[in-house]
C-alpha positions as CSV (number, residue, x, y, z in Angstrom):
1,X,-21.0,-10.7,-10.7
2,X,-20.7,-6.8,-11.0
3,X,-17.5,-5.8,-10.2
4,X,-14.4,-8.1,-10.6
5,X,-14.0,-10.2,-7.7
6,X,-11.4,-12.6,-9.2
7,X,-8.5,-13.0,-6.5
8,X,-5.5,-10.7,-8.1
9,X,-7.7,-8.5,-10.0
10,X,-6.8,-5.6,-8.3
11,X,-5.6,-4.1,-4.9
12,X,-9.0,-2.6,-4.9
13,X,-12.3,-4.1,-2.5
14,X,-14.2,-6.6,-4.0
15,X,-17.7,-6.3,-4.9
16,X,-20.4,-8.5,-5.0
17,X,-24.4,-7.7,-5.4
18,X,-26.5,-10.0,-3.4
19,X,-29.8,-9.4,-5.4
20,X,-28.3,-8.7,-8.9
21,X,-26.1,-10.0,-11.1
22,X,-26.0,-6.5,-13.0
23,X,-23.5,-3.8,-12.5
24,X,-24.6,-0.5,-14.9
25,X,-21.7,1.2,-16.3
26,X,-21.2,4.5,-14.9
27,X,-22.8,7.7,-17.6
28,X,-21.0,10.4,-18.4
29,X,-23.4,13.8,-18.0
30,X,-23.1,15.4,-21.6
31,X,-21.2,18.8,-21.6
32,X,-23.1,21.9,-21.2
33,X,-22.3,25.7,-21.4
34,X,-21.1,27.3,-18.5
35,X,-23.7,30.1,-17.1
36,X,-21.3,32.6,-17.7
37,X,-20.7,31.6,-21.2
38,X,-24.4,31.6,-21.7
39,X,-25.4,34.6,-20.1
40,X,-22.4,36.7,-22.1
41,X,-24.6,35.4,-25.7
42,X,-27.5,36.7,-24.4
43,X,-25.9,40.2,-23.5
44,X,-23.8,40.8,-26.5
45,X,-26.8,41.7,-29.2
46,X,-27.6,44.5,-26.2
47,X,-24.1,46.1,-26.0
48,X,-24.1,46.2,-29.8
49,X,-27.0,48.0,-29.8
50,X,-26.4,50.5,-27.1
51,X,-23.2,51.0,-28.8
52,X,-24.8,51.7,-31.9
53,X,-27.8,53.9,-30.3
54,X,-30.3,51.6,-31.3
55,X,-33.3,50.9,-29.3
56,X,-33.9,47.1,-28.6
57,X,-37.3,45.6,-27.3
58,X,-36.6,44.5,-23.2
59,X,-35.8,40.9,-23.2
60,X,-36.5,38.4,-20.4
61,X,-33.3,36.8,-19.3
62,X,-33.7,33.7,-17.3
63,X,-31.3,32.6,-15.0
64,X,-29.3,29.4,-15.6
65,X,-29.1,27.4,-12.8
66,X,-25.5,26.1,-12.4
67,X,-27.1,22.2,-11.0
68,X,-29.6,20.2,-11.5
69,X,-32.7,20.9,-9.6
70,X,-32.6,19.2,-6.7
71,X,-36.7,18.1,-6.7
72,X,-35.4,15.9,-9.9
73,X,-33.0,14.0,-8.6
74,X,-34.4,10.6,-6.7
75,X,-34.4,10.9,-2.7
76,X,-31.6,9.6,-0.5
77,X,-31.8,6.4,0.5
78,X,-32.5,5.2,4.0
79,X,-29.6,4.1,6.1
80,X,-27.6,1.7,5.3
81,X,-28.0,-1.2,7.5
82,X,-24.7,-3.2,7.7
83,X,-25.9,-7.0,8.2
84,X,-22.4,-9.1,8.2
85,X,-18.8,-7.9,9.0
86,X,-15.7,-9.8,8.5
87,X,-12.1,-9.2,8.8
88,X,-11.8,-9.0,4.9
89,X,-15.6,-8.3,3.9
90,X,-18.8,-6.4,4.9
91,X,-22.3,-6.8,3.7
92,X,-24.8,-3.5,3.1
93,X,-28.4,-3.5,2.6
94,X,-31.1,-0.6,2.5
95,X,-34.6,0.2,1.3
96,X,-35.2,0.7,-2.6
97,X,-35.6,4.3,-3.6
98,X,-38.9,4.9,-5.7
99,X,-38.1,6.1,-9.1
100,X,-34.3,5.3,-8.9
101,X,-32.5,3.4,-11.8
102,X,-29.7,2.2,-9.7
103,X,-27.0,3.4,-7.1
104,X,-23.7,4.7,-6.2
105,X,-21.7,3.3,-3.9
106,X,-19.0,5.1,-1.9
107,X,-16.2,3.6,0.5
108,X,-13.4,5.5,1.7
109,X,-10.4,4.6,4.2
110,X,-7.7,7.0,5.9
111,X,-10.0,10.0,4.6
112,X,-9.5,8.9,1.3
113,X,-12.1,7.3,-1.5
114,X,-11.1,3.7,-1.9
115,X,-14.2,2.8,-3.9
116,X,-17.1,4.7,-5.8
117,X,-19.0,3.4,-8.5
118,X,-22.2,2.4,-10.3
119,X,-24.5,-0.2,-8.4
120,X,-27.6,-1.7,-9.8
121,X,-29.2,-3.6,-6.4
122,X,-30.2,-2.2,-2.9
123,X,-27.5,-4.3,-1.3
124,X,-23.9,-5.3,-1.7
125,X,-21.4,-7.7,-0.3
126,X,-17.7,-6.2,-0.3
127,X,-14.5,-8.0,0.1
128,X,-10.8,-7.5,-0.7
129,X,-10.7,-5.3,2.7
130,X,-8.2,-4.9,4.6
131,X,-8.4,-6.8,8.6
132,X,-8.1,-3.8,11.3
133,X,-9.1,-0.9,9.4
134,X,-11.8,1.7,9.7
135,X,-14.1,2.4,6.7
136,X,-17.1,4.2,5.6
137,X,-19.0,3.1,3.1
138,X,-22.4,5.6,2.0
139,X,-24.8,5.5,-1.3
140,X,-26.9,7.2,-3.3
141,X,-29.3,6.8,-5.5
142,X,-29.7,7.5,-9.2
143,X,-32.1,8.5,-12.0
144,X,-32.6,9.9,-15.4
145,X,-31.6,13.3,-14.0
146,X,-29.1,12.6,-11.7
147,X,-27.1,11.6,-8.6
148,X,-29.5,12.3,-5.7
149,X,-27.7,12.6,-2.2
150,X,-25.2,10.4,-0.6
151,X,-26.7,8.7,2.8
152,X,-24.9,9.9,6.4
153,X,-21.4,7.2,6.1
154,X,-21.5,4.3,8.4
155,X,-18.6,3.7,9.7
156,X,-17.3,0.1,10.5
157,X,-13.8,-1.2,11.2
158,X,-12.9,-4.4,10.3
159,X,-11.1,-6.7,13.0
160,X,-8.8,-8.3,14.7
161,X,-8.2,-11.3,12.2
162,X,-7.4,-13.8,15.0
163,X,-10.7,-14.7,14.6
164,X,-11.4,-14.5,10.4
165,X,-15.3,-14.5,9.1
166,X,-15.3,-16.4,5.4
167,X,-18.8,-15.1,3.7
168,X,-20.3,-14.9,0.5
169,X,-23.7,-14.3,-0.6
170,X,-25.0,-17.6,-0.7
171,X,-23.2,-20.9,-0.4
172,X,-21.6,-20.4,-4.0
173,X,-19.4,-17.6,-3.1
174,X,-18.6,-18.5,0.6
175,X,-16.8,-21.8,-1.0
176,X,-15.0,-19.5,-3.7
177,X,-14.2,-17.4,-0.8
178,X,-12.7,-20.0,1.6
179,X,-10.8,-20.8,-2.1
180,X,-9.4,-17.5,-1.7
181,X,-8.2,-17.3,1.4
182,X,-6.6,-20.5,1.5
183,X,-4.9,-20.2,-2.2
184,X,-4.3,-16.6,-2.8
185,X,-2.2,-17.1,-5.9
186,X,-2.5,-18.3,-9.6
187,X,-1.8,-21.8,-10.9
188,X,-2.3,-24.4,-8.5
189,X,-2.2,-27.9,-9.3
190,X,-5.9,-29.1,-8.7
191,X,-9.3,-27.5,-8.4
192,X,-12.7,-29.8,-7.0
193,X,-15.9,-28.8,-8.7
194,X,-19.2,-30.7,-6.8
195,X,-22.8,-30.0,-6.4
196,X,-24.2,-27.6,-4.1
197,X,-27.5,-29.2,-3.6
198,X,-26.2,-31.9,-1.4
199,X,-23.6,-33.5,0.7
200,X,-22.3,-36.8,-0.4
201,X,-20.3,-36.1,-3.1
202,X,-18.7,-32.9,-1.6
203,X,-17.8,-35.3,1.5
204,X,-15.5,-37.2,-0.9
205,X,-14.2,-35.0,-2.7
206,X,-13.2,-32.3,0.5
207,X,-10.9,-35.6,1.4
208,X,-9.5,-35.9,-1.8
209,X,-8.9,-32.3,-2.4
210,X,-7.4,-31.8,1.0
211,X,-4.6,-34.2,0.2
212,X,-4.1,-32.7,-3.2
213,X,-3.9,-29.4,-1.5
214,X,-6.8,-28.0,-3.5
215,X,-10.2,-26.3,-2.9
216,X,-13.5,-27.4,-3.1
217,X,-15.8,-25.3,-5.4
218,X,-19.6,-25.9,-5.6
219,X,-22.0,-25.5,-8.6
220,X,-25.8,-26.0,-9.4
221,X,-26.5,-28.7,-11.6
222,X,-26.9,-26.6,-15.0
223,X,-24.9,-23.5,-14.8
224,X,-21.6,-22.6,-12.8
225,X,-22.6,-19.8,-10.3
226,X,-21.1,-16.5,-11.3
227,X,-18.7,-16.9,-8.2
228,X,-17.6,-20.2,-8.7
229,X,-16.4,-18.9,-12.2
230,X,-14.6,-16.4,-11.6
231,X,-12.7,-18.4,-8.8
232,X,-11.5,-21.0,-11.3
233,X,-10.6,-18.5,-14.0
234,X,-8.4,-16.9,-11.0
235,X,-7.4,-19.8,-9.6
236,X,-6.2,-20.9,-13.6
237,X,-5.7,-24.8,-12.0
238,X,-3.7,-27.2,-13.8
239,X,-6.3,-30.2,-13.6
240,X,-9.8,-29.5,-12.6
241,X,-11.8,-32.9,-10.8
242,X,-15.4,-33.0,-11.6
243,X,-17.1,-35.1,-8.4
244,X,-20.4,-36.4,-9.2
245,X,-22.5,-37.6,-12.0
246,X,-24.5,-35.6,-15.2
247,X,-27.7,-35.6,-12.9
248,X,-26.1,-33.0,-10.5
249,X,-23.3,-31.7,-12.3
250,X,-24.3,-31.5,-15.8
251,X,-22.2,-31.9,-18.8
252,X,-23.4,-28.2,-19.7
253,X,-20.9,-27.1,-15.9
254,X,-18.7,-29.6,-17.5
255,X,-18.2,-27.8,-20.8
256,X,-18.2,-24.2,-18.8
257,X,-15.2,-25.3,-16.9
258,X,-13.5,-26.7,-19.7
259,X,-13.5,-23.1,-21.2
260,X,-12.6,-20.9,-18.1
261,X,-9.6,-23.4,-17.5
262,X,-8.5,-24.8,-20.5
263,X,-8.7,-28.8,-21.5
264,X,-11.7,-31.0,-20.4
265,X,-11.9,-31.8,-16.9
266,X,-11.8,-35.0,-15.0
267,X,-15.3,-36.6,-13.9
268,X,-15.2,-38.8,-11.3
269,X,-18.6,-40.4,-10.5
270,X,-21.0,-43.8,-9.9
271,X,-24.3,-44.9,-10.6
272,X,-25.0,-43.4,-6.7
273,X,-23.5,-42.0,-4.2
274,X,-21.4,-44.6,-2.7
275,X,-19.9,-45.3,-6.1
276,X,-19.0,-41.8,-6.6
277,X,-17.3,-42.0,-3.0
278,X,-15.7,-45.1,-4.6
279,X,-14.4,-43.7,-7.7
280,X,-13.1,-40.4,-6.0
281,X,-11.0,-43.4,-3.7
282,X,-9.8,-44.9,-6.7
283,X,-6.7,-41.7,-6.6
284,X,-5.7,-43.9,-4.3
285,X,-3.9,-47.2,-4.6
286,X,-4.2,-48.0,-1.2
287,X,-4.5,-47.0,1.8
288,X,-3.5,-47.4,5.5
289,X,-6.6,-45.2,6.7
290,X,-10.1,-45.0,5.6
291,X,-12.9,-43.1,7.2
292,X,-16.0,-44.5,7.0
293,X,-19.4,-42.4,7.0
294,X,-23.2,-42.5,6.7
295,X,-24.1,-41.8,3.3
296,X,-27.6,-40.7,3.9
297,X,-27.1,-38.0,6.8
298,X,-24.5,-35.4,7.0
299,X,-23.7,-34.6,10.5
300,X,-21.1,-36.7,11.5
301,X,-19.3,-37.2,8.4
302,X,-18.7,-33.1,8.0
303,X,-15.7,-32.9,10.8
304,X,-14.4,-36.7,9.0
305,X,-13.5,-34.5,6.1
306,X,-11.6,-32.1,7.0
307,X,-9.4,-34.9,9.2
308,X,-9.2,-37.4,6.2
309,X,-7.6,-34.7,4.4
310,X,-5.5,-34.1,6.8
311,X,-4.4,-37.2,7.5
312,X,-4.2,-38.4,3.4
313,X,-7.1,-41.0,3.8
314,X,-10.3,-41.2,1.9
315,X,-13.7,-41.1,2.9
316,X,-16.1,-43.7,2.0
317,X,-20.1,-43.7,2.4
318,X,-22.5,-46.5,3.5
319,X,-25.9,-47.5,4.6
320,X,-26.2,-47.8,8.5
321,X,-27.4,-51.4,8.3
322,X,-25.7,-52.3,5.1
323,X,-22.4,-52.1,3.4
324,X,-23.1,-51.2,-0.3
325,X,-21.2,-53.3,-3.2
326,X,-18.9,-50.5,-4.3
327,X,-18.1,-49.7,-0.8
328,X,-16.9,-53.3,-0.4
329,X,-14.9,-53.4,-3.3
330,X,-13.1,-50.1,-2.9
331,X,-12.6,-51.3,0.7
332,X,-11.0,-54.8,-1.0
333,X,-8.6,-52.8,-3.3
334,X,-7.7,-49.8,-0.6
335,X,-7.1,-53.0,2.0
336,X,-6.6,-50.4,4.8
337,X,-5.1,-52.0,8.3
338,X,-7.7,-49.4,10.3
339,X,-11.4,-47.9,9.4
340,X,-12.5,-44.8,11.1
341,X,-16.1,-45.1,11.8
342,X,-17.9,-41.6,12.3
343,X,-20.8,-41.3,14.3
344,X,-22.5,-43.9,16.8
345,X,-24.1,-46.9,16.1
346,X,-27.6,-45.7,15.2
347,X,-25.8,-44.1,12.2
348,X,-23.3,-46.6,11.2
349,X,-24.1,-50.3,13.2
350,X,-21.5,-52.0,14.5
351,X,-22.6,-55.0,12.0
352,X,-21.8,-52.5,9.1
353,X,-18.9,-51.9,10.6
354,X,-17.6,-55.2,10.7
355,X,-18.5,-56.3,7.6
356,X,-16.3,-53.2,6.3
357,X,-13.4,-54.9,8.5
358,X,-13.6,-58.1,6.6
359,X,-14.4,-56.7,2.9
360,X,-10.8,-55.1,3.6
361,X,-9.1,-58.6,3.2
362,X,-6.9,-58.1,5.4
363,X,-6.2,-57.7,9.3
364,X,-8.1,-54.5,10.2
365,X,-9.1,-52.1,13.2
366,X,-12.1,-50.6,13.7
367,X,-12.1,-47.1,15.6
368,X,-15.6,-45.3,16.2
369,X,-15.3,-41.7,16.5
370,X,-18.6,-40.5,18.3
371,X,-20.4,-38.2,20.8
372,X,-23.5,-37.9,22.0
373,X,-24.7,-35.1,18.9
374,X,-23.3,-33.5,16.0
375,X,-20.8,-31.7,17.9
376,X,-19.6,-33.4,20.4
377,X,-18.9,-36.3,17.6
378,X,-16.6,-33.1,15.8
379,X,-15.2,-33.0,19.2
380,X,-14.3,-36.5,19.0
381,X,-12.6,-36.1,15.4
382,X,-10.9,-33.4,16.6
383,X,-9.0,-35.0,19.7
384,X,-8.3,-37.6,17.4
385,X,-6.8,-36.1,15.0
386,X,-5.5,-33.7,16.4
387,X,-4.0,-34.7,19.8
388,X,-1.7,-31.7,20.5
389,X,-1.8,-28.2,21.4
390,X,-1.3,-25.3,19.5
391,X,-2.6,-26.2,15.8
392,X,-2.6,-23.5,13.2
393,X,-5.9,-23.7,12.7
394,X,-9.4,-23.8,13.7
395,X,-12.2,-23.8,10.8
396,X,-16.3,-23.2,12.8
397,X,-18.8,-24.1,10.7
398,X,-22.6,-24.6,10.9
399,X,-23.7,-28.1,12.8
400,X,-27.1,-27.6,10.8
401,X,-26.4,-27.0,7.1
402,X,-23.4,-28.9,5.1
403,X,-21.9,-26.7,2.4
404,X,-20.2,-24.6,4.3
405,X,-18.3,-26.9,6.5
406,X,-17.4,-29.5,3.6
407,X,-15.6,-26.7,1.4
408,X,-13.9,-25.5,4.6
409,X,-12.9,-29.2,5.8
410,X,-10.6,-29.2,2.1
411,X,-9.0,-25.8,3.5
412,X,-8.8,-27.1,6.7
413,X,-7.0,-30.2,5.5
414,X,-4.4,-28.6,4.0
415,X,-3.8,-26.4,6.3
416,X,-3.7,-28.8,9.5
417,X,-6.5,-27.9,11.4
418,X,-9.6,-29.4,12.3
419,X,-13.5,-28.2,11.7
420,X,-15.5,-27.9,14.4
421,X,-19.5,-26.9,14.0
422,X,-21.7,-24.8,16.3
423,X,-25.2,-24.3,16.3
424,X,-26.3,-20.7,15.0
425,X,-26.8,-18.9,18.3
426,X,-23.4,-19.8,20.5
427,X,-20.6,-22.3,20.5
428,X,-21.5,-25.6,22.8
429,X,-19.5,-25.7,26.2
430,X,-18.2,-29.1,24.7
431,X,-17.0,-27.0,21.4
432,X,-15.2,-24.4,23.4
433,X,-13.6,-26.3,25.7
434,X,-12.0,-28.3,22.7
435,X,-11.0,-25.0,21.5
436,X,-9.5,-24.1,24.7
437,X,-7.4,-27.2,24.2
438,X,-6.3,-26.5,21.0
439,X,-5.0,-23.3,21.6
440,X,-5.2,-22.5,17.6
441,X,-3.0,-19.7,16.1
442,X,-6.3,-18.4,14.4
443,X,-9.9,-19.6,13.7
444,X,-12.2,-18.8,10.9
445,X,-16.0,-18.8,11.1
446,X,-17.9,-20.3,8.0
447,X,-21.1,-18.0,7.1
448,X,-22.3,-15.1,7.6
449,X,-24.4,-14.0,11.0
450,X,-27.2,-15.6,10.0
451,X,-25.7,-19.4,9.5
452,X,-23.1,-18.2,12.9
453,X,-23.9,-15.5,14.6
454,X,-21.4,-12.7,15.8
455,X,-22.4,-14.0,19.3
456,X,-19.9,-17.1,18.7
457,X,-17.4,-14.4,17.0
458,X,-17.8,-12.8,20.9
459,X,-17.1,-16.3,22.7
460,X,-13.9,-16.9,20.4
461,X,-12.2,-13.8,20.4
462,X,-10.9,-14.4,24.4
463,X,-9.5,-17.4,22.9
464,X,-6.3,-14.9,21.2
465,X,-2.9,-15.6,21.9
C-alpha cells in the first residue's frame, strides 16, 4: 500500500488507500525570490539614475504576487464522508476533484497535526489510532500549480474499546488486521497463509493455527495482496504454513513468501479439499477431539473453528451423505475417543456420522452441535465450549460471508473466546442472549459497517462491564 502499515513501523496512524495502491511522493515547490527582493532589482537602475541626473523612460512595474493565484489551484473537495469507525481505524471517502493530480490528507489530535501527507485516491482507510480519542482528519486537493484548500475538518472520536471494530479494505487486510491486533510484536513462531477465494482450506488451517498460536493470513491465488505482505514481513514468523494446493495458492505466493520471510515455506495440501483438511491434521499424531464439518457449505463449520483451536483439536471436512477416503483415514490414524459433528443432519447425516465413529477404530462418541440456523448452531458451539461465565473474549463476525470469521476463529482460539456471527443489520435475540451469558471482558466486530453494521456495535456496547 501507500504508507507503511507494517505493525511497528512507527507510532504514527496507519494508512491505507482503498482504490489505489499508489501513494505520490510529496514535491517540494522550487525556490523563488521574495517580492521584496524583486521589487528592490527593479528600483535600483531608477535610484542610480536620479542620483546621477539622468532621465530614464517610465517603466511599468508589475506587482508580484506573494501566492499562487487562487483560480489555479484545483477546487476543494466535497466533504469528507466518514463511512467506518473503529476503536483503532477510520475510513474516509469524497468526490474526485476535476483536474486534481492527487491529495493531501490532514489528521490532527490534542490541536496538534498527527498526520499530513501526499494521497493519490479519493478515499483512505487509517489505522494505528489511538481507542478514545478525538481526531480530525480534512483534505485537499492537488494539481500542477498547487495545494488547493483544505475541506471544513470532521471530527470523529474513536471509542470505548470494550467493543473493538477489526477492518480493512477488503478481506485481505481485515485478516492482516485481526493479525495485528492479536500478535502485536515481531517473531512469532508460525504464520498460516490460505486462499481467500474460499472456505475449506481456511477452516483447517484457523484450527491448526489456533493451537499453534498463530494467525491466519489470506492471499489470491497468483499474487500476495499488498496487505498480507506487509503483515508477514512485520510479523518476520519463524515457519510459515502454506494450506492448500498450486490451483489456489500458487507456487508464484509460494516463492513471494519465501522472500518476505526467509526459507521456503511449508505446503500442506491434497488432491481436494478433504485431503488438504487431512494433511493439515497430520500436525497431529493423534487426537482425543476431532470436529467434524460439511465440506461443501460454510455456515456451520465457521464457529467449529475458532472452538477447535481452542480446544487443540482439528477440523475435518466431509460430504453430508458420504465420508470421503482421506477423511477416513486421517480419522483411523487420529483414532479420537469423541467427534464433534457441526450442524444438523441435513448438513452432515447421522449415517456419515457414524461411519466417521467406526473409521476411528476405536470406541468413539458422537456429539452434534446444532441449531435451528447458522447462528443459533454458533450458539450451540459456543455453550459448548465455552460453558462458563466471564471469558476474555468475544469475536462477531458475519453469518453470511466466511473470510472474516475463519481468520478471527485462529485469534479467537488463542485467545479463548468463542466466535459468534450476526446477520448484517442486528445481532439475533438468540446471539445476544448468549452474549449476555458470557459476560466477555471485550468483543470485537469482524468488518466494516457494511458486512456488520454499527447498529450491532449499538446492541453490544450495554453489554460493558
Amino acid at each position: 500500500m501507500a504508507a507503511d502499515v507494517s505493525p511497528g513501523a512507527d507510532d504514527a496512524p496507519r494508512l491505507t488507500t482503498l482504490g489505489s495502491d499508489i501513494e505520490k511522493e510529496e514535491q517540494m515547490p522550487a525556490r523563488t525570490a521574495t517580492p521584496a527582493l524583486v521589487r528592490n532589482l527593479i528600483l535600483l537602475p531608477l535610484l542610480l539614475a536620479l542620483t546621477m541626473g539622468v532621465t530614464t523612460p517610465a517603466m511599468a512595474v508589475d506587482r508580484v504576487p506573494a501566492t499562487r493565484p487562487l483560480a489555479t489551484a484545483p477546487q476543494r473537495p466535497s466533504a469528507p464522508v466518514r463511512i467506518a469507525l473503529g476503536d483503532a481505524e477510520v475510513q474516509f471517502t469524497w468526490r474526485d476533484v476535476p483536474g486534481a493530480t492527487g491529495y493531501r490528507i490532514r489528521l490532527t489530535a490534542y490541536g496538534k497535526v498527527v498526520r499530513e501527507q501526499a494521497w493519490s485516491a479519493a478515499n483512505i482507510f487509517i489505522d494505528g489510532l489511538d481507542p478514545e480519542t478525538t481526531y480530525e482528519f480534512s483534505v485537499a486537493a492537488v494539481n500542477a500549480s498547487g495545494t488547493g484548500a483544505y475541506t471544513a475538518p470532521v471530527r470523529f472520536t474513536t471509542p470505548f474499546d470494550f467493543v473493538e471494530r477489526q477492518f480493512g479494505a477488503d478481506r485481505y487486510a481485515t485478516a492482516a488486521r485481526v493479525s495485528f491486533r492479536a500478535h502485536p510484536f515481531h517473531g512469532i513462531g508460525a504464520a498460516y497463509v490460505t486462499a481467500g477465494s474460499d472456505f475449506p482450506d481456511a477452516l483447517s488451517a484457523a484450527a491448526a493455527a489456533a493451537r499453534a498460536g498463530a494467525p491466519v493470513l489470506l492471499t489470491r491465488p497468483t499474487g500476495l495482496p499488498d496487505q498480507t505482505r506487509k503483515e508477514l514481513g512485520a510479523l518476520r514468523p519463524s515457519q510459515t504454513v502454506v494450506v492448500g494446493g498450486p490451483g489456489v495458492v500458487s507456487e508464484t505466493v509460494e516463492r513471494q513468501i519465501g522472500s518476505i520471510v526467509g526459507g521456503t515455506p511449508r505446503r500442506l495440501s491434497g488432491v481436494d479439499r478433504f485431503a488438504t483438511a487431512a494433511d493439515v491434521s497430520a500436525l497431529w499424531p493423534s487426537a482425543q477431539v476431532v470436529y467434524l464439518a460439511d465440506g461443501m457449505n460454510f455456515p456451520d463449520a465457521l464457529a467449529g473453528a475458532a472452538a477447535a483451536g481452542s480446544t487443540g483439536a482439528p477440523v475435518l471436512l466431509t460430504r453430508r451423505a458420504t465420508l470421503p477416503d482421506a477423511t477416513a483415514s486421517a480419522l483411523a490414524r487420529l483414532r479420537p475417543s469423541r467427534i464433534v459433528v457441526l450442524g444438523e443432519t441435513g448438513v452432515v447425516s447421522d449415517e456419515t456420522a457414524a461411519l466417521a465413529a467406526a473409521a476411528t477404530g476405536v470406541a468413539t462418541t458422537v456429539q452434534r452441535l446444532s441449531g435451528a440456523d447458522r447462528y443459533a448452531t454458533a450458539v450451540a458451539v459456543s455453550q459448548a465450549t465455552f460453558p462458563r461465565a466471564g471469558v476474555p473474549v468475544v469475536y462477531v463476525a458475519s453469518g453470511q460471508a466466511f473470510p472474516d470469521a475463519l481468520a478471527g476463529a485462529a485469534a479467537a482460539g488463542r485467545r479463548g473466546g468463542p466466535v459468534l456471527l450476526t446477520p448484517q443489520g442486528a445481532l439475533p435475540t438468540t446471539v445476544l442472549a448468549e452474549l449476555r451469558r458470557l459476560q466477555p471482558k471485550r468483543v470485537v466486530v469482524l468488518g466494516g459497517p457494511s458486512v456488520v453494521s454499527d447498529t450491532v456495535i449499538a446492541q453490544l456496547l450495554p453489554l460493558a462491564p
